[in-house]
C-alpha positions as CSV (number, residue, x, y, z in Angstrom):
1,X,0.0,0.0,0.0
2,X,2.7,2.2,-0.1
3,X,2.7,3.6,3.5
4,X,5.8,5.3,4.2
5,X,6.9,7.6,7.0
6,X,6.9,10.6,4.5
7,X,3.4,9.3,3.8
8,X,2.5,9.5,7.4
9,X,4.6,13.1,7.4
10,X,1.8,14.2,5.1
11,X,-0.9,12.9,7.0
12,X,0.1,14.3,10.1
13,X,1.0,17.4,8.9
14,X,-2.6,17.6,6.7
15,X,-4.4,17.5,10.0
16,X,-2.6,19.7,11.4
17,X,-4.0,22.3,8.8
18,X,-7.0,21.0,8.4
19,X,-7.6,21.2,12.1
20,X,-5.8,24.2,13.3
21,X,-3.5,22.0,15.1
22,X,-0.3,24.5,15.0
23,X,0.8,24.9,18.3
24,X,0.4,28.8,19.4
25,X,2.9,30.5,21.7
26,X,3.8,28.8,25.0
27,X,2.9,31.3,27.2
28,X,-0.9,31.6,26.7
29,X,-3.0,32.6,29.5
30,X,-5.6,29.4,30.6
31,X,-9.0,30.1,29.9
32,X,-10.5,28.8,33.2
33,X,-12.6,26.5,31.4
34,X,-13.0,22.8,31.9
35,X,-12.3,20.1,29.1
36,X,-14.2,17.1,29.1
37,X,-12.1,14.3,27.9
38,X,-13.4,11.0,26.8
39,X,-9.9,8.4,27.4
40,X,-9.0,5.3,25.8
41,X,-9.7,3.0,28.8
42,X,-10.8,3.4,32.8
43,X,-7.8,4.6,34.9
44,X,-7.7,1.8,37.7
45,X,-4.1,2.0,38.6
46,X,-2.1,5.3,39.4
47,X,0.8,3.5,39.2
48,X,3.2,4.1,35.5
49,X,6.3,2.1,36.6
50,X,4.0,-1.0,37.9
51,X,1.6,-1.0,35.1
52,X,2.6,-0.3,31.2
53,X,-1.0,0.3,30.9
54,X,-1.4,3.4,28.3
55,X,-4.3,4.8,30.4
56,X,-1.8,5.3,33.4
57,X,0.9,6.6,31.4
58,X,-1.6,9.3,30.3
59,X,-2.3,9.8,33.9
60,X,1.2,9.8,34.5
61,X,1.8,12.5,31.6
62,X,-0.7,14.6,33.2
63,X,0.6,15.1,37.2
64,X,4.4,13.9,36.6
65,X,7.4,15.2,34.9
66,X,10.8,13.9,33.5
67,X,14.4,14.9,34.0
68,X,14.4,14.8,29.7
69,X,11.8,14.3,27.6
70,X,11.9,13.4,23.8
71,X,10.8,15.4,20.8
72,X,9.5,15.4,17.5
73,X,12.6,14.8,16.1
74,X,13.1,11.2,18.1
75,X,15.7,13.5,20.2
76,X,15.8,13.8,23.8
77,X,15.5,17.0,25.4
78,X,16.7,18.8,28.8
79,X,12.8,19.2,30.8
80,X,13.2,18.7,35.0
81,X,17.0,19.1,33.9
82,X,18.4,22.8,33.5
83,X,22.6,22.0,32.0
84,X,23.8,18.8,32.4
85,X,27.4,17.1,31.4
86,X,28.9,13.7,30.6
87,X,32.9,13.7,31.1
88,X,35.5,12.7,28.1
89,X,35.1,8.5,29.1
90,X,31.7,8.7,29.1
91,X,30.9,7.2,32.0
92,X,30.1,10.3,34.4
93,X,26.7,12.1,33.7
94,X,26.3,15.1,35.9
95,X,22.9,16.8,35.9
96,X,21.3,20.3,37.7
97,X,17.4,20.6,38.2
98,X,15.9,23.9,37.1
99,X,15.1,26.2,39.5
100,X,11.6,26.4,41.6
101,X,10.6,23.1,40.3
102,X,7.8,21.6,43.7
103,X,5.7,18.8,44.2
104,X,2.0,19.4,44.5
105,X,2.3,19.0,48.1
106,X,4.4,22.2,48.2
107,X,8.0,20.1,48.7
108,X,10.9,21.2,46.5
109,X,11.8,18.3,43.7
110,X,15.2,17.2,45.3
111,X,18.3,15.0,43.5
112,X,17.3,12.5,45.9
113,X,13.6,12.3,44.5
114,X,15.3,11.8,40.8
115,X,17.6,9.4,42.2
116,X,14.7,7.4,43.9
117,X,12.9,7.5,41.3
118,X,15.2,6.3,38.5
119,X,15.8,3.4,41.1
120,X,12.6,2.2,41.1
121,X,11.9,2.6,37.0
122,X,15.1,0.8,36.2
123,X,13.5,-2.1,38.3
124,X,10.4,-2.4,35.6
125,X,11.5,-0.9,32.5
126,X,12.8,-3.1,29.9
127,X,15.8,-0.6,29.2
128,X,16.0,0.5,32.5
129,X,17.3,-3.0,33.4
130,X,19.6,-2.8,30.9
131,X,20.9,0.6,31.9
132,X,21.1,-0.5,35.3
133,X,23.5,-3.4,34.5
134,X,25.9,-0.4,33.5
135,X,25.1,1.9,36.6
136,X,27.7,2.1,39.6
137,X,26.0,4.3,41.2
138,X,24.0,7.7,41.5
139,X,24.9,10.4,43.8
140,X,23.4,13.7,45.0
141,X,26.0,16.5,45.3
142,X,23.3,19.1,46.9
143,X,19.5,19.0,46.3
144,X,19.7,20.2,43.0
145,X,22.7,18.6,41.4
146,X,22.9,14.8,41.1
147,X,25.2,12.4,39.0
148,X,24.9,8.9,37.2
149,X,28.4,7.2,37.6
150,X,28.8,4.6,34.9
151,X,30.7,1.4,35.0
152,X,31.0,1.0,31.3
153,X,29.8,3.8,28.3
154,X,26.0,3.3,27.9
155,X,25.3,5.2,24.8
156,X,21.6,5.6,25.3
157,X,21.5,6.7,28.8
158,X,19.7,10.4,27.9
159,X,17.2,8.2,25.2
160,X,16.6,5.9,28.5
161,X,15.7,8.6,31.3
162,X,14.0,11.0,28.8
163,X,12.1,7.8,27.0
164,X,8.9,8.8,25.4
165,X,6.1,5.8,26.8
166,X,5.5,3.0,28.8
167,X,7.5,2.6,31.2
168,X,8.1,6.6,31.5
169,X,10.6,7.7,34.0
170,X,8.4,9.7,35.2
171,X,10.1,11.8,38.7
172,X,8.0,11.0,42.2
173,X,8.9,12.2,45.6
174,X,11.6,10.2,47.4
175,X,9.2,8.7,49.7
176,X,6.4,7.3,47.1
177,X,9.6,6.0,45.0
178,X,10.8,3.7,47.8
179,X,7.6,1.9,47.4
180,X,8.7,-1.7,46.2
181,X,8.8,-1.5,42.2
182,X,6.5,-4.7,42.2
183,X,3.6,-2.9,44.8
184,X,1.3,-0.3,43.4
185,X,1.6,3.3,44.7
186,X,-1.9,4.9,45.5
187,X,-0.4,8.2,46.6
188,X,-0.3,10.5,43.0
189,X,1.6,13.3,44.2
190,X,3.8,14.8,41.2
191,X,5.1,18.3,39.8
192,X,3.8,18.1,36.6
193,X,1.4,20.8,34.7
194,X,-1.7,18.9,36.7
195,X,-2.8,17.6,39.8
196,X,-4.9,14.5,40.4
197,X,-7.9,14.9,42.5
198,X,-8.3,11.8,44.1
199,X,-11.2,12.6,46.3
200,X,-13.3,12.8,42.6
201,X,-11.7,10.1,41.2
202,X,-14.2,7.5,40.7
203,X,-13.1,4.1,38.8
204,X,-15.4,3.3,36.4
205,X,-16.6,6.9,35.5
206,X,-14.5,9.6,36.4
207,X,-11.1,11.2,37.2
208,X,-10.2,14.6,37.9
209,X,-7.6,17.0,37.6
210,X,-6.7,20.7,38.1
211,X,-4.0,23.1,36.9
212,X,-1.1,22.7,39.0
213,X,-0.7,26.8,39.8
214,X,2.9,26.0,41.0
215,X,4.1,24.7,37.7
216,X,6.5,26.9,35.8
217,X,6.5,25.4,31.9
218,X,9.7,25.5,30.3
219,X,9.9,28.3,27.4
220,X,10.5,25.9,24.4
221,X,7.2,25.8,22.1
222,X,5.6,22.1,22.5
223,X,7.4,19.1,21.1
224,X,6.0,15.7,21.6
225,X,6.7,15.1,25.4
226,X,9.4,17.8,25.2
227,X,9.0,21.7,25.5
228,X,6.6,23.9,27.8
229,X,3.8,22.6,29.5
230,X,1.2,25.5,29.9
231,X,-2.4,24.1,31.4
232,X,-4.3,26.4,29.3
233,X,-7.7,25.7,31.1
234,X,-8.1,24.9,34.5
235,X,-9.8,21.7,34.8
236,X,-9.8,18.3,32.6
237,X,-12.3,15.7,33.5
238,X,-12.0,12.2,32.0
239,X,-15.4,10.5,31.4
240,X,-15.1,7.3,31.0
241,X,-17.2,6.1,28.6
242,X,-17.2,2.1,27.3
243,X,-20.1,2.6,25.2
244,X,-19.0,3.7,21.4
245,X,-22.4,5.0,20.6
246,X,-23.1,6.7,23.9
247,X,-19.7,8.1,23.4
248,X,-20.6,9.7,19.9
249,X,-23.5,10.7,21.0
250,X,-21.9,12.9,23.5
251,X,-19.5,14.6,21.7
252,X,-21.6,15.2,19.1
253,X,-24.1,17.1,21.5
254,X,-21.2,19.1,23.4
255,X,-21.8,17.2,26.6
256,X,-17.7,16.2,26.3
257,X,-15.1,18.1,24.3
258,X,-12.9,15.3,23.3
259,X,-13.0,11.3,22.6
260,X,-9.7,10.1,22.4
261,X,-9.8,6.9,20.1
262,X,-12.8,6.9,17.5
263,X,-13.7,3.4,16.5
264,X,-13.3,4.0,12.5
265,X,-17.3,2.7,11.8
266,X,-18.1,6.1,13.8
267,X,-16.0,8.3,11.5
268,X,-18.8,8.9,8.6
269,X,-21.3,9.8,11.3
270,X,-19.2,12.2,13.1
271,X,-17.4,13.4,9.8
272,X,-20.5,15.2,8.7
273,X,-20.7,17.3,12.1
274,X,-19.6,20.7,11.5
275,X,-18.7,21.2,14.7
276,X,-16.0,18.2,15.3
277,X,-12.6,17.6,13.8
278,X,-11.6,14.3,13.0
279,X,-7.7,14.2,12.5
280,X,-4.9,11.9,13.4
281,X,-2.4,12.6,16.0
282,X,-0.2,10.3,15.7
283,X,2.4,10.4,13.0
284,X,3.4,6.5,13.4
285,X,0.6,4.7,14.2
286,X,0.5,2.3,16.7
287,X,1.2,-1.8,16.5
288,X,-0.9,-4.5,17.0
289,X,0.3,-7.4,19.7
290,X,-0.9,-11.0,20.7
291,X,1.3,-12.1,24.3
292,X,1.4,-15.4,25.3
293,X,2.1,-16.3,28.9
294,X,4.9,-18.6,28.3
295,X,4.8,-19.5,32.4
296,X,2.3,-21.9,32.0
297,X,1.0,-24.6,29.3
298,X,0.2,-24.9,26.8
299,X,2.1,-21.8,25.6
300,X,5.4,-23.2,27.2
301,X,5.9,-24.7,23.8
302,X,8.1,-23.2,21.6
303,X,6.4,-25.7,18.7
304,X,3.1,-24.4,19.8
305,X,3.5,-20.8,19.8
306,X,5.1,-21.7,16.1
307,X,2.2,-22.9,15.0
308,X,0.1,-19.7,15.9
309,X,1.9,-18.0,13.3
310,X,0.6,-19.9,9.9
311,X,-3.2,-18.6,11.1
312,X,-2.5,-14.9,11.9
313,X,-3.8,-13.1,8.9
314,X,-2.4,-9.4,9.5
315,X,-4.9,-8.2,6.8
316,X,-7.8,-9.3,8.6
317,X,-6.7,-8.4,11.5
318,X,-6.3,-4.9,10.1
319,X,-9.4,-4.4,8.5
320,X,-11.8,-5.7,11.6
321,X,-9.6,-3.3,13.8
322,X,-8.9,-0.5,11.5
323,X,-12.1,-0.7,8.8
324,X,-11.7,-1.4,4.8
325,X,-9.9,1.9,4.0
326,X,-6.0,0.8,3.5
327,X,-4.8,4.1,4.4
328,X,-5.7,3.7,8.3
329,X,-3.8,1.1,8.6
330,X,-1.1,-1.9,6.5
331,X,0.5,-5.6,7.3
332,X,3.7,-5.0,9.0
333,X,6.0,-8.1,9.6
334,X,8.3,-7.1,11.6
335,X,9.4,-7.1,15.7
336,X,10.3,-3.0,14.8
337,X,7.9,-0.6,13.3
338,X,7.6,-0.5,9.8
339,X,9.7,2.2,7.8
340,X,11.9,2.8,10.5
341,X,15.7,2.1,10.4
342,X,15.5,-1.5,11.9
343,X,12.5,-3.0,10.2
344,X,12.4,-6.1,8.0
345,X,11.0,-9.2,7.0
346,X,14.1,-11.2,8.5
347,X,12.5,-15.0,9.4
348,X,9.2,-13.5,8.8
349,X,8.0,-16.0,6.5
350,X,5.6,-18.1,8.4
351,X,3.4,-14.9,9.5
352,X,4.1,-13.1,6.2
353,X,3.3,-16.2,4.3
354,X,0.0,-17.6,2.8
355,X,-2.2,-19.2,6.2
356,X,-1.0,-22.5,5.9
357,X,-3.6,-24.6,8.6
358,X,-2.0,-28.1,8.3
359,X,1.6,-26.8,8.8
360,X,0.0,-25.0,12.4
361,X,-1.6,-28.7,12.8
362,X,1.4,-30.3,12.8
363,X,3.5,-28.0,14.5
364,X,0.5,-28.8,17.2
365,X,1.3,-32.5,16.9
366,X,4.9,-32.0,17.6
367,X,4.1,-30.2,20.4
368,X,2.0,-32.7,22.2
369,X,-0.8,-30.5,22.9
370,X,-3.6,-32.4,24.5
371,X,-6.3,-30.6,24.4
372,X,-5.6,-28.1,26.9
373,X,-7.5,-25.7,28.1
374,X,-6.9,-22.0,26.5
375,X,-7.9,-18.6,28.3
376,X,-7.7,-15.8,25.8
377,X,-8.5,-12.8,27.6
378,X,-10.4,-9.8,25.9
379,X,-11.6,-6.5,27.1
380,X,-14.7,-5.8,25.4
381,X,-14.4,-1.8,26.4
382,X,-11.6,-1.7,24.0
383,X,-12.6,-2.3,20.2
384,X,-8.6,-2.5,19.6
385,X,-8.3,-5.9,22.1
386,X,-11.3,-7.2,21.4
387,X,-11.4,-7.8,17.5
388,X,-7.8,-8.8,17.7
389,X,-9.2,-11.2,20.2
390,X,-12.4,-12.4,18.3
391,X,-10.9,-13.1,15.2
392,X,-7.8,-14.9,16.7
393,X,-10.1,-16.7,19.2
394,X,-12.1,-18.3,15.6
395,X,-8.8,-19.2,14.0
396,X,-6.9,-21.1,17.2
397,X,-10.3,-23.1,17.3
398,X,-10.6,-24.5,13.2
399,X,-6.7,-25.5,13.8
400,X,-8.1,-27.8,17.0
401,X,-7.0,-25.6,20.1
402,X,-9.3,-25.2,23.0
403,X,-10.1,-22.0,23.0
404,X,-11.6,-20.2,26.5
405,X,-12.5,-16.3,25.2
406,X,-13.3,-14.8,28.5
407,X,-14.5,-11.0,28.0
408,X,-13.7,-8.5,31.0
409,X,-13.5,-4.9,30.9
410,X,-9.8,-3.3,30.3
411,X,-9.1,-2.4,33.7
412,X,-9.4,-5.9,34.6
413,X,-7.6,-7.7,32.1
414,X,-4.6,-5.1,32.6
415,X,-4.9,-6.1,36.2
416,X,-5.4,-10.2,35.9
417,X,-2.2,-10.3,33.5
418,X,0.1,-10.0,36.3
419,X,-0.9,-13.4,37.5
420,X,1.4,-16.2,37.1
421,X,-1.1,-18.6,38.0
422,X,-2.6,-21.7,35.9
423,X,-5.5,-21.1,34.1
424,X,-7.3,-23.0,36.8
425,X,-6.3,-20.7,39.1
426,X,-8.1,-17.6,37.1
427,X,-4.7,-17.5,35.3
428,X,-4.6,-17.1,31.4
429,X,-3.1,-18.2,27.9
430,X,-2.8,-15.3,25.6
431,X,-4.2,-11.2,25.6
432,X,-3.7,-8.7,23.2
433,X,-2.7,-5.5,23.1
434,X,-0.8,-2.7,21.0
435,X,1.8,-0.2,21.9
436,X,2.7,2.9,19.5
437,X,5.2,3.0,17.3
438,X,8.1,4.5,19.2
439,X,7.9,2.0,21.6
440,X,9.2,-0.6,19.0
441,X,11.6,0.8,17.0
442,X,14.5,-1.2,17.9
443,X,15.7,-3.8,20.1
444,X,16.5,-1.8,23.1
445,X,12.9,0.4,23.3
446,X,11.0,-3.1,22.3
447,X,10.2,-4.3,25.7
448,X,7.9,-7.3,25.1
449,X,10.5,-8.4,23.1
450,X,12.6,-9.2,26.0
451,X,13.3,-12.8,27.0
452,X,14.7,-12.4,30.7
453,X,12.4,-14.4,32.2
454,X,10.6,-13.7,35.8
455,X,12.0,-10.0,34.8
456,X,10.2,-9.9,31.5
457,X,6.7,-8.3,30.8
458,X,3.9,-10.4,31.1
459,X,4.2,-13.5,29.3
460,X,7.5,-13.8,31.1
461,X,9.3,-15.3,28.1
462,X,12.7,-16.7,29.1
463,X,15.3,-16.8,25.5
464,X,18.6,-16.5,26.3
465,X,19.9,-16.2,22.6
466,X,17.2,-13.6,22.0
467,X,19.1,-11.9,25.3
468,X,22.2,-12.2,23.8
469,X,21.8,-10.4,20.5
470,X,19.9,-7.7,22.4
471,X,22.6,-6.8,24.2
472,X,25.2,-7.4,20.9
473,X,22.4,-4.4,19.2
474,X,23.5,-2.2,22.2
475,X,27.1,-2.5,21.9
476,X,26.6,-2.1,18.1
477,X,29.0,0.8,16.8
478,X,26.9,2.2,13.7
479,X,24.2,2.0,12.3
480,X,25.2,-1.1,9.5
481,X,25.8,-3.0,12.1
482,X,22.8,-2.0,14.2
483,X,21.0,-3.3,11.5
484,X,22.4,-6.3,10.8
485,X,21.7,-7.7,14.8
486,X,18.2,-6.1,14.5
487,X,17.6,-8.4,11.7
488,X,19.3,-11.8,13.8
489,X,17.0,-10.3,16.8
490,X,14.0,-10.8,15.0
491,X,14.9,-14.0,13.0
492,X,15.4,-15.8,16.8
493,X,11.9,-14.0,17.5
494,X,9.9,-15.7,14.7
495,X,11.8,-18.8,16.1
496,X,11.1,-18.1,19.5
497,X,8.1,-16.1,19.5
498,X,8.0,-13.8,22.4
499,X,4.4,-12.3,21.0
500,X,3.1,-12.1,17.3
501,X,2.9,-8.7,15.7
502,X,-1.1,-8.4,14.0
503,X,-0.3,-4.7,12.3
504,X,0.2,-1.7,12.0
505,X,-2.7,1.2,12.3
506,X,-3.7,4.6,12.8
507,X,-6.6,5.3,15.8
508,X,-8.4,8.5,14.8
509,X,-9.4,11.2,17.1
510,X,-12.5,13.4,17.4
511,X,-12.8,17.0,19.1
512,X,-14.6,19.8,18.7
513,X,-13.7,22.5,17.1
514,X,-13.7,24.8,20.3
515,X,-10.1,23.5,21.1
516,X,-7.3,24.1,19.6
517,X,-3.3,23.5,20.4
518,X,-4.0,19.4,20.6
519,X,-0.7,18.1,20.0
520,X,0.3,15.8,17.2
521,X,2.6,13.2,18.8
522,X,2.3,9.4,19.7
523,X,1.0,10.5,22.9
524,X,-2.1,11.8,24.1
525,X,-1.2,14.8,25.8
526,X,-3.2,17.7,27.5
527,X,-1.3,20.4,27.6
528,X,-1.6,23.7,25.2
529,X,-4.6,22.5,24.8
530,X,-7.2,25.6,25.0
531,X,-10.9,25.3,24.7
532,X,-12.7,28.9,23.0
């Protein structure tokens, strides 16, 4: 289909125009209005280094902020940080916090918060773990200046603290970031743009939050996650609404100012309001992703998982999830995101070739599946999990698996996948979900590609060739040879398969026309945002 990233240039920059997307000056004055914000998926953890869970990053997004944050140009920028250094070896980063920067709780933001809270992060982030393997130590030399002391040149340590999504680094207080990185916090205290108003926080329906009046926005113009954060109204109150019709119907009658992900069968009727925008904001799309809990049987089995691959059909996939028009969405077989630097069709063959049913069959024999019991989770509040689910559910079934489709809202399923248990003990088999494309770009920001066992994401696949060649992509010294062990990576993937990729796809977003500075980045984010 021809989709190419100067393809997706034009379509990002075309809504831009089309919907007066150009960010205005940083330094707007807020309105004092409220925007009523309609968000992928109920917020039921506060947590963004327990959970990967998009809806808490966006939470996160909203009351936290970053020592660097990256830009529209896929470079990280200075954001808590004011000047920072790194010494001739490489191995010394020394960093100083800009100037007035508080918690909501009126507490000055401290080294030792940024130190805490790196600690904890590189305890659940995928590259956190690895940048922790080259960490000696981290040191505050007074509250406001702290350094990272290397024991070996990690190349990506600014990409790593100022990464763009799950798991954001996101900076706590010292004394929420000593929670235990595998226990939830429940206290949401931040110094980002926004506060979180738990007392009108209501799971299920609603969650709250208010301009943080303490928050002093850096002076850059908005850039992706990078740049200043001006609240430019004074309340934002996400709705949560699981309904797609009752949700259209809302913003179409200005009861809500903004649904975040527009199921593409809705986009003729809202298209023909003249008061709503339809545009896409994200200039990568996002990637589809079936997991399989590799802890437990069935999906132990290398042979199995194999055999999962000659029934995917991308293109199906694609058009259930995405609708019939091409241009929302394309096949994409690859571990990376497709045209970007490390993407290919290396050992693809079995997912990019024709659906081959008796090769899965006997892949099953090998296996010496009997019959076992299969728990595909879906979350029937998100259209993106659930047709994934449906379709893959039908397929598993004509090859002779023993498919259990169990439907649960998201908030639960994002909650029942940290469960290592059986399937007997309300354990599960496979879930799906997608990530956005900056999140799998290459080996080191891929995290469910990562085979470290009980440290993995869920699925907790255990590979250590896969391991092995990740770490060879880090050491890589240009970008021939980055390619070349991105290509080996994802050959042991198809062998190993960690999760199967179903495509890659664009989610349109609906507003009315009342706001205006909605940022185009792979992130939802509610700053500049102003509401007329």
């Amino acid at each position: 289909m021809g989709w190419s990233l100067r393809g997706l240039g034009r379509w990002a920059a075309a809504a831009m125009l089309a919907a007066g997307l150009l960010a205005p000056a940083a330094h707007a004055q807020t309105s004092g209005k409220t925007i009523r914000f309609i968000p992928e998926a109920d917020l039921r953890s506060l947590d963004p280094i327990w959970t990967t869970a998009y809806i808490t990053r966006n939470h996160g997004y909203m009351v936290y902020d970053t020592l660097f944050a990256l830009d529209e140009h896929f470079k990280p920028q200075p954001q808590m940080v004011d000047t920072w250094t790194v010494s001739a070896d490489k191995l010394t980063y020394a960093f100083t916090l800009r100037d007035k920067l508080k918690f909501h709780d009126g507490t000055p933001v401290r080294s030792a918060d940024c130190i805490a809270s790196l600690e904890r992060w590189m305890k659940r982030d995928g590259l956190g773990q690895v940048m922790a393997l080259s960490v000696a130590e981290m040191k505050a030399a007074d509250d406001r200046r702290f350094s990272i002391i290397l024991k070996k040149p990690f190349p990506l340590l600014l990409e790593a603290i100022g990464k763009l999504s799950s798991n954001v680094p996101f900076i706590m207080p010292e004394r929420i970031a000593k929670t235990d990185a595998n226990t939830q916090i429940t206290d949401p205290t931040g110094s980002g743009p926004f506060k979180f108003v738990k007392s009108e926080w209501v799971p299920g329906n609603k969650a709250v939050y208010v301009r943080n009046p303490d928050y002093v926005p850096r002076s850059e113009k908005p850039s992706w996650a990078a740049g200043g954060k001006v609240a430019k109204v004074d309340r934002v109150e996400w709705v949560y609404i699981p309904d797609p019709a009752t949700a259209a119907n809302a913003l179409a009658a200005g009861e809500v100012d903004w649904w975040q992900q527009l199921p593409p069968d809705l986009v003729p009727q809202l298209q023909s309001n003249p008061d709503i925008t339809i545009a896409n904001t994200d200039p990568l799309g996002s990637i589809g992703v079936m997991r399989f809990n590799q802890l437990q049987p069935p999906f132990n089995n290398e042979k199995l998982r194999q055999a999962v691959l000659y029934v995917i059909d991308q293109k199906e996939i694609m058009t259930a999830l995405a609708g019939d028009d091409q241009r929302n969405w394309r096949t994409c077989y690859s571990y990376y995101t497709c045209n970007t630097p490390m993407a290919s069709e290396a050992g693809a063959a079995p997912l990019s070739g024709p659906r081959d049913p008796a090769k899965a069959k006997a892949l099953i024999k090998e296996s010496g599946y009997k019959g076992e019991r299969i728990v595909i989770m879906t979350a029937t509040d998100q259209p993106i999990v659930d047709r994934q689910a449906q379709i893959v559910a039908e397929r598993l079934r004509e090859i002779g698996l023993n498919v259990d489709l169990q439907a649960m809202d998201w908030g639960t399923l994002i909650t029942r996948r940290t469960s290592k248990e059986p399937v007997e003990k309300n354990g599960w088999s496979i879930f799906f979900t997608w990530f956005v494309g900056p999140d799998m770009i290459n080996p080191a920001l891929n995290f469910p590609i990562r085979a470290n066992g009980d440290k993995a994401w869920f699925g907790w696949p255990s590979d250590d060739k896969l391991e092995a060649l990740r770490a060879e992509w880090l050491a890589a010294p240009d970008l021939a040879a980055q390619q070349r062990v991105a290509a080996e990576v994802q050959e042991e993937a198809f062998t190993s398969v960690p999760y199967v990729p179903t495509g890659q796809f664009i989610i349109p977003t609906a507003f009315r026309k009342s706001l205006h500075g909605v940022i185009v980045a792979p992130v939802v984010f509610l700053w500049n945002v102003e509401k007329q």
